[in-house]
N, C-alpha and C positions, 0 to 999 in steps of 0.2 A: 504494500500500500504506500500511496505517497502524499506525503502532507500538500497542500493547497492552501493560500491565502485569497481570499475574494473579498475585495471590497467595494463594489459595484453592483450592476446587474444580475448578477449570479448569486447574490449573497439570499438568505431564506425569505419568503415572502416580495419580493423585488420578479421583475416580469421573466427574467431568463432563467431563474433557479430551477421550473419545471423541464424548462429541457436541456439545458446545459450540465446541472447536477446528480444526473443519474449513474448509477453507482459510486455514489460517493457517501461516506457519512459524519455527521456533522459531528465536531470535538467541542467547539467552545470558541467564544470572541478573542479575540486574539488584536495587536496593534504592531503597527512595525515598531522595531528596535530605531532603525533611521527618522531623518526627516524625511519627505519626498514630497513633491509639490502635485496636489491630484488637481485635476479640471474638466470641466465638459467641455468638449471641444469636437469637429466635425460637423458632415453631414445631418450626422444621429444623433445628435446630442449627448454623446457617449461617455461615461469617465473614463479617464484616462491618469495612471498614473506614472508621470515622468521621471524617467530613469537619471533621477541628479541627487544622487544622496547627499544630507545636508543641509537642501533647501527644502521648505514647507512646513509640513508638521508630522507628527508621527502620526500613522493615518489606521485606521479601525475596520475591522473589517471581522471574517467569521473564519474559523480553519474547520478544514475537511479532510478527510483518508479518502483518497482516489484511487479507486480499481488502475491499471495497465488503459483498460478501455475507456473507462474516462479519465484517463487524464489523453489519452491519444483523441478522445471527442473534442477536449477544452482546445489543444493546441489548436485543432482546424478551426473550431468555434472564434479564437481569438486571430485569426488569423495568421499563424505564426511562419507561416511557408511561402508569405508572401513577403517582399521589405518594408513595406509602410505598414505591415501590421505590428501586432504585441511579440515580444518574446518573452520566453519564459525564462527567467532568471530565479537564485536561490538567494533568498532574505534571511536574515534574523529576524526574529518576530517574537511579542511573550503577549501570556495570558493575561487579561483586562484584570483578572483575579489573582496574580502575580505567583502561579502555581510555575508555572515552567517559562523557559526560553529556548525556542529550540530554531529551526531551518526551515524555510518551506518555499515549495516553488509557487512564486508571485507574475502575472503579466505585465510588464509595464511599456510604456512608449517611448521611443526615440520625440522629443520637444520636435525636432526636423518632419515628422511623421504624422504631424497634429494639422489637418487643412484649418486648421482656423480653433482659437484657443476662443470660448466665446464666455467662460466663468473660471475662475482659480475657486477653489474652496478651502475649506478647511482641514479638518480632521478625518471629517464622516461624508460619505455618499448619502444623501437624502435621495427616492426617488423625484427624477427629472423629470416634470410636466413635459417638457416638451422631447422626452428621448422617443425615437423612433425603432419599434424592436424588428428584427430581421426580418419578420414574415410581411411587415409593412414598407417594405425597403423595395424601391425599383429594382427590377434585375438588370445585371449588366452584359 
């Protein structure tokens, strides 16, 4: 199994948990160990969290145990085989409850990768009124 941090769309109750999160199971809130600067940015209104440790805040989000097969779903989910998508990288991260600190793989963005930064935030992803989810996305 492989730990998972989400702090966006994916996270429980948020619009892509249903299909993005299967096989996976949920551990406990979790926060990055870094700073890193999250924003809705794009087409979709999407979070995105930019890959500049140091800058922003430590940001909040949910960890998960990922099957082989979902975490092989998230990678295509987040687009990671493309270049202007996310990749997947391996954070520090600890419990909101201050029980552990461990590793987990995080998707973040290249700032270069973002068509258009249209909010910075804070800490927390709040659902975005205006995010547009896949099934509502023109095809290309």
């Amino acid at each position: 199994m492989h730990k998972v941090f989400v702090y966006g769309t994916l996270k429980r109750g948020f619009p892509n948990y249903d299909i993005g999160m299967t096989g996976t199971e949920f551990v406990g809130e979790y926060r990055s160990v870094e700073r890193y600067p999250l924003v809705i940015g794009g087409p979709w209104f999407s979070p995105n969290l930019i890959d500049e440790p140091g800058n922003g805040h430590q940001i909040t989000g949910e960890m998960f145990l990922a099957s082989d097969d979902a975490k092989a779903f998230l990678d295509r989910f987040e687009s990671t085989h493309i270049p202007t998508g996310y990749r997947r990288v391996e954070l520090p991260v600890e419990a909101l409850d201050g029980s552990e600190t461990t590793t987990a793989w995080v998707y973040v963005r290249d700032r270069k990768n973002i068509d258009e930064i249209v909010e910075v935030l804070t800490d927390t992803y709040l659902l975005e009124s205006r995010y547009v989810i896949p099934s509502k996305r023109p095809k290309s």
